[in-house]
C-alpha positions as CSV (number, residue, x, y, z in Angstrom):
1,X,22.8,-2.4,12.7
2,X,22.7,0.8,13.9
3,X,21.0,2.6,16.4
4,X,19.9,6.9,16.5
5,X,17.4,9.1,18.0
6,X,14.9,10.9,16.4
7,X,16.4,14.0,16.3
8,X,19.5,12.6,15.1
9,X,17.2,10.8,11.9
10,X,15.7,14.2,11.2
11,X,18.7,16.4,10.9
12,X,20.6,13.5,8.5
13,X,17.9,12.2,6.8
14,X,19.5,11.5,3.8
15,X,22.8,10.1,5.4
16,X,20.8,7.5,7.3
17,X,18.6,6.7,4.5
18,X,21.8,5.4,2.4
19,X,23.1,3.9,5.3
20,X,19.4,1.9,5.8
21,X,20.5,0.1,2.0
22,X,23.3,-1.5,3.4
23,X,21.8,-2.4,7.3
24,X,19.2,-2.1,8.9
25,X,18.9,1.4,11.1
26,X,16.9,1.5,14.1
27,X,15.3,4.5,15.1
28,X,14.9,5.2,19.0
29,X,12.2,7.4,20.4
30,X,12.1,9.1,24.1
31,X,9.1,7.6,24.9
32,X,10.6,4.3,25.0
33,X,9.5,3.1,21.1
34,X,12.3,2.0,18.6
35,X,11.5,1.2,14.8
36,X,13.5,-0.2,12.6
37,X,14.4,1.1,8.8
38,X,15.1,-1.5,6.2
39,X,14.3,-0.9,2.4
40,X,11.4,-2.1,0.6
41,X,12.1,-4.7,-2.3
42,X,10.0,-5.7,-4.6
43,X,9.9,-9.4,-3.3
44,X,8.2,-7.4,-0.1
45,X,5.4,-5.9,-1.4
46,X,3.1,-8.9,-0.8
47,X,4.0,-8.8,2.8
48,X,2.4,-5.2,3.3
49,X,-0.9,-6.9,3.2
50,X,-1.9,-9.3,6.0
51,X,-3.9,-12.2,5.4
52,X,-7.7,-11.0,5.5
53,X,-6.8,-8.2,3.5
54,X,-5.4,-10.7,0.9
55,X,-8.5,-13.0,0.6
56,X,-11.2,-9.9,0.7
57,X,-9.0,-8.4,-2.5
58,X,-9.2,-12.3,-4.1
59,X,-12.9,-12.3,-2.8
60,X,-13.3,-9.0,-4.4
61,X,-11.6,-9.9,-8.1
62,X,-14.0,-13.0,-8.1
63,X,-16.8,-11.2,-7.8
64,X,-16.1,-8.9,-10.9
65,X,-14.6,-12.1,-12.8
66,X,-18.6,-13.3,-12.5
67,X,-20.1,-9.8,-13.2
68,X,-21.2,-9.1,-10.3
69,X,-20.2,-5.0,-10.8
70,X,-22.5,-1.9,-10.9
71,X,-21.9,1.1,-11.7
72,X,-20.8,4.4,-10.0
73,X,-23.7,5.8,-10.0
74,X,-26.4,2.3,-9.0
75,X,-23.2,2.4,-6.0
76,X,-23.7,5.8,-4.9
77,X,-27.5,4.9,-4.9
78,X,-27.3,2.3,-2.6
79,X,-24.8,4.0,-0.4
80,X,-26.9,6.7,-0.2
81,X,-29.9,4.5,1.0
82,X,-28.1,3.1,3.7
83,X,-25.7,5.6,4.7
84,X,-28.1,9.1,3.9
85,X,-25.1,11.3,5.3
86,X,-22.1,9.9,3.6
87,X,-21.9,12.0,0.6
88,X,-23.3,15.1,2.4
């Protein structure tokens, strides 16, 4: 693992990028805030989610599986009754 500033990321983004394949780079801030830099596999796409997110996307998918669906425009109607200034 290795550890750079900011500055030093910005200037070799590319070097530390190929370097973040191989280990995991940790980016240090001033202000006292370090992230870390690891790539994103495919096997870690579900974790981008968290769990409430996850069961209102299976709650959502359910919901069309039994018809309930409208279309754009019946959506935009009912948006606009409660929400009057949302499309404005």
């Amino acid at each position: 693992m290795q550890t750079v500033s900011v500055t030093e990321f910005r200037g070799n983004i590319k070097k530390y990028l190929e370097l973040a394949e191989k280990e995991k780079l940790v980016i240090h801030r001033n202000k006292g805030v370090s992230f870390v830099l690891t790539p994103l596999k495919d096997e870690d796409e579900d974790t981008l989610l968290n769990d409430a997110q996850k069961k209102a996307i299976d709650k959502g998918l359910e919901s069309v599986a039994q018809g309930n669906v409208m279309s754009d425009a019946e959506a935009r109607k009912k948006i606009n009754e409660k929400f009057p200034d949302f499309f404005k």
